[in-house]
Structures are given as structure tokens and as C-alpha cells.
N, C-alpha and C positions, 0 to 999 in steps of 0.2 A: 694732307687730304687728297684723295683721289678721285676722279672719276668715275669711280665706280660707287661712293659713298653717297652721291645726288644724282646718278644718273635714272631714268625710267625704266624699270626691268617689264613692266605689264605691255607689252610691245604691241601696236596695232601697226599692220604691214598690208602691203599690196601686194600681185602677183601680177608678171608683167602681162599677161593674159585680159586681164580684168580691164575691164570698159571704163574709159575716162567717168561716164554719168554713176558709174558702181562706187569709183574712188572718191568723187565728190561726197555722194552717199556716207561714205564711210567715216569721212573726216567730220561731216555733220554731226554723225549718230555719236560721235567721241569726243567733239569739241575739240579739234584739233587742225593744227596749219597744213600739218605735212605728212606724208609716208613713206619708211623705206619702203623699197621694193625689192623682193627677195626670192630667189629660186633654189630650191632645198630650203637652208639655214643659210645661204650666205649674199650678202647686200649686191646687185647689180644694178642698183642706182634709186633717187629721191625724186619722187614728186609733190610738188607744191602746190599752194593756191595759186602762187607767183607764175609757174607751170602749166599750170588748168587755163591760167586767164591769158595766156600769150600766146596756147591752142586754139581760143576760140575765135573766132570768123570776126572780122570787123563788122563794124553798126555800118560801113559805109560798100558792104559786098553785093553783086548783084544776085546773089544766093536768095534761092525763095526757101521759107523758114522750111519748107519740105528739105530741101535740100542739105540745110543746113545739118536739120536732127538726122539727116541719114549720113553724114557723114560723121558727127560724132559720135551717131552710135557705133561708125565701124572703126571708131577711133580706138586705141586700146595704151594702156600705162606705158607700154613699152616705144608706144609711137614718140612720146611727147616729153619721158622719162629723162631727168639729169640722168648723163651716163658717168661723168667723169667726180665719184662723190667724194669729199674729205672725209677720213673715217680716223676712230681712235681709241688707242687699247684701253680697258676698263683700269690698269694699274699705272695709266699716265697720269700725273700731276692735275690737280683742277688747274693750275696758271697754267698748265700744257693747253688745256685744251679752250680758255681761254685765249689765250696768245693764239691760236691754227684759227679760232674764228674773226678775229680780228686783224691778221694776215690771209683771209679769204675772204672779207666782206660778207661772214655767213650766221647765220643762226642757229643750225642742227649740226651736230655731228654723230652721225650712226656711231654705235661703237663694240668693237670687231675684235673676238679672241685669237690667239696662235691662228686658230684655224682660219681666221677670216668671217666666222660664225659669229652670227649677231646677235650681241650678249642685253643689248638696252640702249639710248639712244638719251643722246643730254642736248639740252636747247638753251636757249638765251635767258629763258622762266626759270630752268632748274638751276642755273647759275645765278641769279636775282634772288632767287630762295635760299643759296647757299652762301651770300654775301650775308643776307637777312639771320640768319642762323650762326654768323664766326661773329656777328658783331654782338649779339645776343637780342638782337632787338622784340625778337617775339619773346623772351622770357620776360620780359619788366625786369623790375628794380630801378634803382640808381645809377643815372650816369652823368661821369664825373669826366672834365675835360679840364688836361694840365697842362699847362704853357713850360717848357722846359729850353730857356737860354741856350743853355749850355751843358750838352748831352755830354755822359763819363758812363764809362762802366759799372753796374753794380746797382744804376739807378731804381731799375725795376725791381728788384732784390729787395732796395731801400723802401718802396711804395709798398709791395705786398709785406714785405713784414713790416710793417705800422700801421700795413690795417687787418693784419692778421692779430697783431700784437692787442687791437683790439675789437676782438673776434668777431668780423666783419670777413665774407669770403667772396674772392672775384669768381664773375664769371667769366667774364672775357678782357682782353688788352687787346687796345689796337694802335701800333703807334705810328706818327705820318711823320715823315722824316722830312722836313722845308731846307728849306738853302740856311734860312738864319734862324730857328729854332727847330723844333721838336714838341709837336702836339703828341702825349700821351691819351687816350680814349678809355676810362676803364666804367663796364658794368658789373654792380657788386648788387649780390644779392640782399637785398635789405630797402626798408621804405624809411629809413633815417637818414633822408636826403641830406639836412640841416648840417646832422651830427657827422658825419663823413667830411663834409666841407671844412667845419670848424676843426678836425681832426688834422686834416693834412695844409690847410693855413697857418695853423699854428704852426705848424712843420716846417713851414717858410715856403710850400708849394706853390706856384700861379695858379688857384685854383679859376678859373675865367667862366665855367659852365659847372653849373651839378641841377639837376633836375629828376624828376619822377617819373619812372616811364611803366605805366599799365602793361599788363600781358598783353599780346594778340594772336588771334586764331585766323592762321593765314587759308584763304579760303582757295583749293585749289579748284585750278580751271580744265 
């Protein structure tokens, strides 16, 4: 999977031009934290709430509120602007661009063609969604968690066909490798919670977890 399969292509952007109180504006009107900011098509820097709020004037300044709004109004994106942004190609890895936000403490990463052109931009939400999505959790069905001792080649092989075998179909596997076992994760489509369980018990599987899980309509912000 790549980043460009979760990333946000409907791009809302600033121009370094544009008045801190515009930017604010903008983020309001879209429901959103942050903005590239962009001259042509290509990114010269991010501003933030983080940004907006570390421009504005202390509660403790001798500033009369005149003063105040007149200098923010001649305050502008490019004053107050992240210059130095992490950015990332749409055909890098989602752990890529994982991993770059978590080796810079960050939440956005613009993300930047050959050309350095700003193709869409992926945050911390679209990543949260794209967890929400490999685990299958917004499909429902059945899911089924196996305690596996003693991992060997072939195993998953072994699990899907015997519940292929009775034609029961996964949606997703997720497996978490521990120091002394191996938890399998599997959602299969079907609401025979029961019979899945009794299926792969029999089997001599640790089956420890199967339960029911509803659809859900993730409601975007």
C-alpha cells in the first residue's frame, strides 16, 4: 500500500500572500488543522493552528487591542509560515511515511511529485483510517483471534484453507509476532461467529477471541 492510496487529493492550500486572519478563515470553513502553502503548484512551507497560535501576541503584552489587530492584520502566511517542511512521494510506502512522521514528531506530510508539485497531502486521520481499513474493522463480520505457540511455515496456508474448505471467505489477516507466541487476527466475512470457532477448535487451534463485529460508517471530519 502506498501513499498515495489514503492520501487527500481535494487539496485546500494557502498562498504565502494571504493574511494570517484569511488562513484562520479557511481552516474554519474546511474543518481542518493545517495548510500547505504553495506558490505555483509547488509547497514552500505549512501552517498550522500550532503556527497561528505561537504568532499571536501574549495575554500578558502591553499592546492595546488596536494595536494588536493592526498588526495581525499586516501579518501575512509567509511571516509565520513552517519554512523547513517534511514532504513525501505519493509512490512511497504508507510505513514510509509513517516511519518520517514519527522520526519528526509530526502529523502532515505534504506529498510532492518528480516535480516537487503538490499531488495531496496525508495526516495522522488518514493514517488512522488506513489502519481502520487493513484490519477490516469498518466491514463487520467475524473476528477471530489465534494464539499460535509455535509459528512454522505454511501455517496461514493451513488456516485459510480450512476455512476456505468450508466456504467461509477472509477478509483480512493480521498477524502480531510476540517474543513467545504469535497472535493470528483473522476477519471473515460471515455472521457464524459460533461455527468458525467450533471449526478451527476442532482443528486444535488456540482459538482465545471470536466475536461479532457490526459494520461501521466512519464519519469523516
Amino acid at each position: 500500500m502506498s501513499v498515495s492510496d489514503f492520501m487527500t487529493k481535494n487539496l485546500v492550500v494557502a498562498q504565502p500572500e494571504m493574511k494570517i486572519f484569511d488562513a484562520v478563515d479557511l481552516m474554519k470553513k474546511n474543518n481542518i488543522h493545517r495548510l500547505p502553502v504553495v506558490k505555483g503548484e509547488q509547497v514552500i512551507g505549512l501552517i498550522t493552528e500550532g503556527t497561528i497560535q505561537s504568532a499571536m501576541p501574549s495575554k500578558a503584552t502591553s499592546l492595546s487591542v488596536y494595536e494588536v489587530n493592526y498588526l495581525l492584520n499586516k501579518t501575512t502566511v509567509a511571516d509565520i509560515m513552517v519554512k523547513d517542511v517534511q514532504t513525501i512521494k505519493p509512490e512511497a510506502s504508507l510505513e514510509d511515511g509513517i516511519f518520517k512522521m514519527r522520526q519528526n514528531n509530526i502529523g502532515v506530510l505534504p506529498v510532492v511529485d518528480a516535480n516537487k508539485t503538490l499531488v495531496g497531502i496525508i495526516t495522522n486521520n488518514d493514517i488512522f483510517d488506513a489502519f481502520l481499513k487493513i484490519t477490516g474493522y469498518n466491514d463487520g463480520g467475524s473476528r477471530v483471534q489465534l494464539r499460535i505457540p509455535e509459528d512454522h511455515k505454511g501455517i496461514l496456508a493451513d488456516i485459510t484453507k480450512l476455512l476456505a474448505d468450508n466456504d467461509f471467505s477472509i477478509l483480512t489477516v493480521v498477524v502480531n509476532r510476540k517474543e513467545l507466541e504469535t497472535i493470528i487476527e483473522l476477519q471473515i466475512e460471515s455472521r457464524e461467529t459460533q461455527q468458525i470457532e467450533k471449526i478451527l477448535k476442532e482443528a486444535n487451534y488456540d482459538v482465545f477471541e471470536a466475536t461479532f463485529i457490526s459494520k461501521k460508517n466512519l464519519k469523516s471530519e
